[in-house]
Structure formats: C-alpha cells, structure tokens
C-alpha positions as CSV (number, residue, x, y, z in Angstrom):
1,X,138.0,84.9,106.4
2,X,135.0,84.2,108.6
3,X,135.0,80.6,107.7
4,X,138.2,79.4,107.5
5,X,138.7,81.7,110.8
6,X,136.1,79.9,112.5
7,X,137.6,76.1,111.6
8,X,141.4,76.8,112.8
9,X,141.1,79.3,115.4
10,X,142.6,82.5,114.2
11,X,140.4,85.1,114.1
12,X,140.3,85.4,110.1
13,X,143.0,88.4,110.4
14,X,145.5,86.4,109.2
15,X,143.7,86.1,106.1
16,X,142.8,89.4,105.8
17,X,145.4,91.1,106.5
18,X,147.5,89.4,103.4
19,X,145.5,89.8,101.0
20,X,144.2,93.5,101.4
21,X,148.3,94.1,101.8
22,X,148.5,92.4,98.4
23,X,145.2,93.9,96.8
24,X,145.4,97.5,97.9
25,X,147.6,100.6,98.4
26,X,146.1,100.9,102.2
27,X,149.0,101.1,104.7
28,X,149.8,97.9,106.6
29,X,149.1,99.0,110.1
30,X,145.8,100.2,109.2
31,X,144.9,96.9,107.5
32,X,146.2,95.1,110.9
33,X,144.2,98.1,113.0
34,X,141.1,97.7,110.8
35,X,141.3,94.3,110.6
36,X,140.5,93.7,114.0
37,X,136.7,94.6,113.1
38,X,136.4,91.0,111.4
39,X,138.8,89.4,113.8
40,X,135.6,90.5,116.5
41,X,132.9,89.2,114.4
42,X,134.8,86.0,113.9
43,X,135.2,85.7,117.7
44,X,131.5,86.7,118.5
45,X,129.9,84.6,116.4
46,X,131.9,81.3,116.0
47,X,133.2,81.5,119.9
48,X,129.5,81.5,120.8
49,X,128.5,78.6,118.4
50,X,131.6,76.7,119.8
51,X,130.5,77.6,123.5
52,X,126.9,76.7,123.3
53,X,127.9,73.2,122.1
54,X,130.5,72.7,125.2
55,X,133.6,73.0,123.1
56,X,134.8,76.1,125.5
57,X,136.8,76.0,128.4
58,X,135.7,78.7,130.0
59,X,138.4,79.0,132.6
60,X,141.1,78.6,130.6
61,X,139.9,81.5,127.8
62,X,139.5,83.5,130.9
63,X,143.5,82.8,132.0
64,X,144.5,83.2,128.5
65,X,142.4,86.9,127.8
66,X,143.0,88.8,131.1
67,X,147.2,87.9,129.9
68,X,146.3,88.9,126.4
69,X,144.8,92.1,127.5
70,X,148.3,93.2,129.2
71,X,150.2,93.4,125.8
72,X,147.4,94.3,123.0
73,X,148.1,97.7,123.1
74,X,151.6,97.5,123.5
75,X,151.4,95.4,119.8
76,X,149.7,98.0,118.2
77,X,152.1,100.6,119.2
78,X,155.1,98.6,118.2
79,X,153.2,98.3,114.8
80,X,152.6,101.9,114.6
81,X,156.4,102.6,115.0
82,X,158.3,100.2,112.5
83,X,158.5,100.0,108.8
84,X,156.0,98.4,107.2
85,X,158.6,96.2,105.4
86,X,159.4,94.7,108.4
87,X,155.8,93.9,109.9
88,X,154.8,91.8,106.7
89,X,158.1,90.1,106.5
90,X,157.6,89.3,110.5
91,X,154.0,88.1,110.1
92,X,154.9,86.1,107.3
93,X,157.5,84.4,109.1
94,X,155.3,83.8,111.9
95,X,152.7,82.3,110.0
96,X,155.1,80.1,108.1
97,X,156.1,78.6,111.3
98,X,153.4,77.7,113.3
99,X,152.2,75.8,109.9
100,X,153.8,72.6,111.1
101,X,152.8,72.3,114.8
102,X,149.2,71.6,115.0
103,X,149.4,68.7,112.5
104,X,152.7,67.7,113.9
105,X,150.9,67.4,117.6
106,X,148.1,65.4,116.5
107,X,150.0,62.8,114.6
108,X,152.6,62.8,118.0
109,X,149.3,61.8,119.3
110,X,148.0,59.4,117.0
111,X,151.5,57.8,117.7
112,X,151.4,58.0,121.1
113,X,147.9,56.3,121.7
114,X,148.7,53.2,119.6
115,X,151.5,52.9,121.9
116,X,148.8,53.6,124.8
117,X,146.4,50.6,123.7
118,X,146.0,47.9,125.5
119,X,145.3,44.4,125.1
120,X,141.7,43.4,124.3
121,X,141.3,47.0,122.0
122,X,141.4,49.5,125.5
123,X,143.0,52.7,125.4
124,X,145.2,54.5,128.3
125,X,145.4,57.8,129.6
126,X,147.0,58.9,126.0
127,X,143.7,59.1,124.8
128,X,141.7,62.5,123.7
129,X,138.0,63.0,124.4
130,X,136.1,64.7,122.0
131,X,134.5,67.2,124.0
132,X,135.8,70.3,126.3
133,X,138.4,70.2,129.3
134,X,142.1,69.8,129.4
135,X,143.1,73.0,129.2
136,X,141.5,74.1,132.5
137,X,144.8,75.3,135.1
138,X,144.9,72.8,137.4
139,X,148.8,73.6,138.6
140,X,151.6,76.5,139.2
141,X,152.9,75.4,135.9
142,X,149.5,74.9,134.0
143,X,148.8,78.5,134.9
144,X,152.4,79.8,133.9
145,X,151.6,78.3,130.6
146,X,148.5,80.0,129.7
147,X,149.6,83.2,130.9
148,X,153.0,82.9,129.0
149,X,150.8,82.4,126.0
150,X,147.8,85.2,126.2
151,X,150.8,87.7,127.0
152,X,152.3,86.6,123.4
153,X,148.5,86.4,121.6
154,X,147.6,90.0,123.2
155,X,150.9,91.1,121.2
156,X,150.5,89.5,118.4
157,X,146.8,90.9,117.8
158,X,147.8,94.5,118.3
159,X,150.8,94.1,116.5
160,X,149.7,91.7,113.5
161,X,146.0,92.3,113.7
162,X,145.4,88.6,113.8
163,X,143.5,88.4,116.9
164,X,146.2,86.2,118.7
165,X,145.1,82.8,117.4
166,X,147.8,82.5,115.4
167,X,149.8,82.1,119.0
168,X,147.2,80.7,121.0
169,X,145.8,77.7,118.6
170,X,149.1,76.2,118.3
171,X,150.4,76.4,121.8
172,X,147.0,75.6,123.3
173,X,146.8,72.5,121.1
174,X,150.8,71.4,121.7
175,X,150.4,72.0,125.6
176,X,147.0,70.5,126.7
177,X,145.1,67.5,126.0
178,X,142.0,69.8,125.1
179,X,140.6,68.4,121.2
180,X,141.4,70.1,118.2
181,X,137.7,71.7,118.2
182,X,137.6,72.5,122.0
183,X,141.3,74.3,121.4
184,X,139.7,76.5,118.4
185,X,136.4,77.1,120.5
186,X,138.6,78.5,123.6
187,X,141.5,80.3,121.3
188,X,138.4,82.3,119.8
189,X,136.8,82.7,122.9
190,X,139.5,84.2,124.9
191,X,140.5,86.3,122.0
192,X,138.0,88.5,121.9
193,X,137.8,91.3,124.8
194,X,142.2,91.3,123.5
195,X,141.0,92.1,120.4
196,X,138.7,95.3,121.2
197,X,141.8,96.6,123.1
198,X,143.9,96.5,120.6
199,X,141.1,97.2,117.7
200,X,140.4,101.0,120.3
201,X,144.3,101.3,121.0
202,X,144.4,101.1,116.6
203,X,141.7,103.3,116.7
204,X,143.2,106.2,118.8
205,X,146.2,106.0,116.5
206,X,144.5,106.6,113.3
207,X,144.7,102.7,112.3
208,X,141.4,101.7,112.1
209,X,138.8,103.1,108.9
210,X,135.3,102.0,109.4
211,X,134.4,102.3,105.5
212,X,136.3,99.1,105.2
213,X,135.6,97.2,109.0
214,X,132.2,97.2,109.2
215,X,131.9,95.9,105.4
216,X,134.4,93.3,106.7
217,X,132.8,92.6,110.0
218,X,129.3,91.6,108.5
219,X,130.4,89.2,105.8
220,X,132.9,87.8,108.0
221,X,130.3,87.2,110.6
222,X,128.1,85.2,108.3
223,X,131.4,83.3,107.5
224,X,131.9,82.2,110.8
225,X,128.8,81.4,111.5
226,X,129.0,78.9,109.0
227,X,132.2,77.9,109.6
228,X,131.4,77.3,113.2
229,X,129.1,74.5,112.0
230,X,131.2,72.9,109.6
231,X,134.5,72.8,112.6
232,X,131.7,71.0,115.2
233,X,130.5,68.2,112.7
234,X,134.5,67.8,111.3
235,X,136.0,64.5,111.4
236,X,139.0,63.9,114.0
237,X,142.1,65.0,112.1
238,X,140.4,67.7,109.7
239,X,140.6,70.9,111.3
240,X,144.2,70.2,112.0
241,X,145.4,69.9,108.6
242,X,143.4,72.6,107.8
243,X,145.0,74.9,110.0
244,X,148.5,73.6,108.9
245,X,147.7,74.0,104.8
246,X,146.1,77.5,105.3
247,X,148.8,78.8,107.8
248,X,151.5,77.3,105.2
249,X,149.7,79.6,102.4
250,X,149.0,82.3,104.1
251,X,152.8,83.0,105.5
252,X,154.1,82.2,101.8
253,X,151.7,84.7,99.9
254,X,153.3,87.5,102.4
255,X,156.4,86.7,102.4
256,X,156.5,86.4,98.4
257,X,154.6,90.1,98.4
C-alpha cells in the first residue's frame, strides 16, 4: 500500500481498505477508520520525499487541506451511519471511475502539445515542465477550484478511509498544468492534517483498532519511502497509467466482493 500509494497519490487506503474487506470479518467502517493509520504514514513519508525534491506546491496543498479539514469528520460520520453494503458498493464505484481520467488527461495533453509545436521543433504554452508549479491559485476561479476539491477529498477520507487522493489526484491533475509527479507530491501533502481528523473523529467512534494501524502504518511507511523514489526517477507517462490500472483493479475487486 505504501508503494503504490506513494506513485499515484492516494494515500494507500484505497488499497487497504479492499482487501482487508475481502480478507477479514473486521467491519467496514473500522477498516476505513483504522486505515487512516497507513494513509498517515503514506503522507508523512512520501509527501516529504516528494517535497524535499521540489515536487510540492506548497500553496496549493495548503488551499486544498484547510477545505479538506471542513468535511473529514462529517465522512466519517456518514460512514458510521449507513450499511456497510452500501459504503463498499460506493467506494467501488468511485474507484472505478476516476480510473480513466488521469490517463485520459495526459494523452489530451500529449495531443494537445503536438498541436502546440512549432516550426523549427519549439513548443507553445501547451507544454508541461517537469518540476513544481501550476497548481498554485492565482485567480477567484483557481481558488474555487481547489476548495471545491479539498471539501470533496476531506469527505471522502472520513467516509472511505482513502485519505482523499482518490478525489484530489484526478481533479488536481485534470484542472492544472502541475506534472503528474508534482500533482502526486501535493495530493499527499495536503492530505495529511485531513487525514488525522478524520483518523481522531474514527477514533472517538470506536472505528479505529491500534493492534492492526500501527502494524499497518510501519510497513506502509517503508513502502512509501520506496515508492517515493521510484515516482521521482519515473519516466513521463508512467505514474499515470499506473494510477489508471491500479484504480481500474482496485474498484473491480470491491465491487465483485
């Protein structure tokens, strides 16, 4: 969970979360509450690696996490209310449909810079840099946007136990110009104060058991550590597809529980 959590952006809870639904009688909203343990060490660890080698943008994790903050524990009470039935079904759903975006985006944008080029081998503005920015509010609308989206990632973490990457990854990557590694960098970053709300807001409502977070936390930590690496040395057009194939599994295996 650590690792592929680290390359696309999620957290790992959306790895997680499946599987111990699938391998074990524990019930759903305390996987999603105790989740959230990994879903920290993911964001500690790899959000750090991705900052310290200027793949953060700082200002808009900051936008995205105060929003995300507002509606975490609002997720994990929703959670706490409805049948369990009905939070796998809606987290497979989910999962199953922000498979397509990210590699959907980048190959709008591989089409759209060959449009962009320009005589003599020059590209135009519909070119990516590989490093930071883009993301960063620089309007009334920019601003509306990354609110918007931390207000659904905050729900989404409390109510999934995802940590909100599963919203912020795709829209951050569909609505900015930010690279595929600066949009995972930032999606972990802002992710994680939403993610100790909702993982305390879990934990006041029984959700959250230790004996299996803390075993989660430190392996997933050392997953994401690597992982971390491995996203910052990827080739341009690899963590996308990853996010798409492992999003596209993940959604089926819950649905099909």
């Amino acid at each position: 969970a650590g690792l592929f959590g680290s390359l696309v952006g999620i957290g790992g809870g959306a790895l997680i979360t499946p599987v111990l639904v699938r391998a074990t009688e524990v019930p759903p909203r305390v996987i999603s509450g105790t989740s959230l343990c990994a879903v920290l060490a993911t964001s500690t660890a790899a959000g750090w690696a991705y900052s310290d080698a200027g793949q953060v943008d700082l200002q808009a994790a900051a936008v995205l996490g105060a929003a995300a903050m507002l509606t975490a524990g609002a997720g994990a009470r929703f959670v706490h209310k409805v049948a369990p039935e009905t939070t796998r079904r809606a987290l497979g759903a989910f999962l199953c449909f922000v498979a397509p975006l990210i590699p959907a985006k980048a190959w709008a944008l591989r089409h759209v810079k060959r449009e962009g080029e320009e005589p003599g081998g020059a590209v135009g503005s519909a070119e990516r840099t590989d490093k930071g920015g883009g993301g960063t509010p620089s309007s009334a609308a920019d601003f509306a946007v990354l609110v918007a989206t931390g207000l659904a990632a905050g729900f989404a973490s409390g109510a999934f136990g995802v940590g909100g990457g599963t919203v912020v990854t795709p829209l951050l990557a569909l609505t900015t110009d930010m690279a595929q590694v600066s949009v995972v960098g930032t999606s972990l970053t802002a992710m994680f104060v939403p993610s100790l709300v909702a993982l305390a807001s879990h934990a006041r409502l029984g959700n959250v058991r230790l004996g299996l977070g803390l075993p989660l936390a430190a392996a997933t930590l050392c997953g994401a550590a690597l992982g971390s690496r491995l996203g910052l040395a990827a080739p341009p057009g690899y963590l996308e597809a990853a996010f798409g194939g492992g999003m596209l599994y993940l959604g089926v295996m819950t649905l099909l529980k």
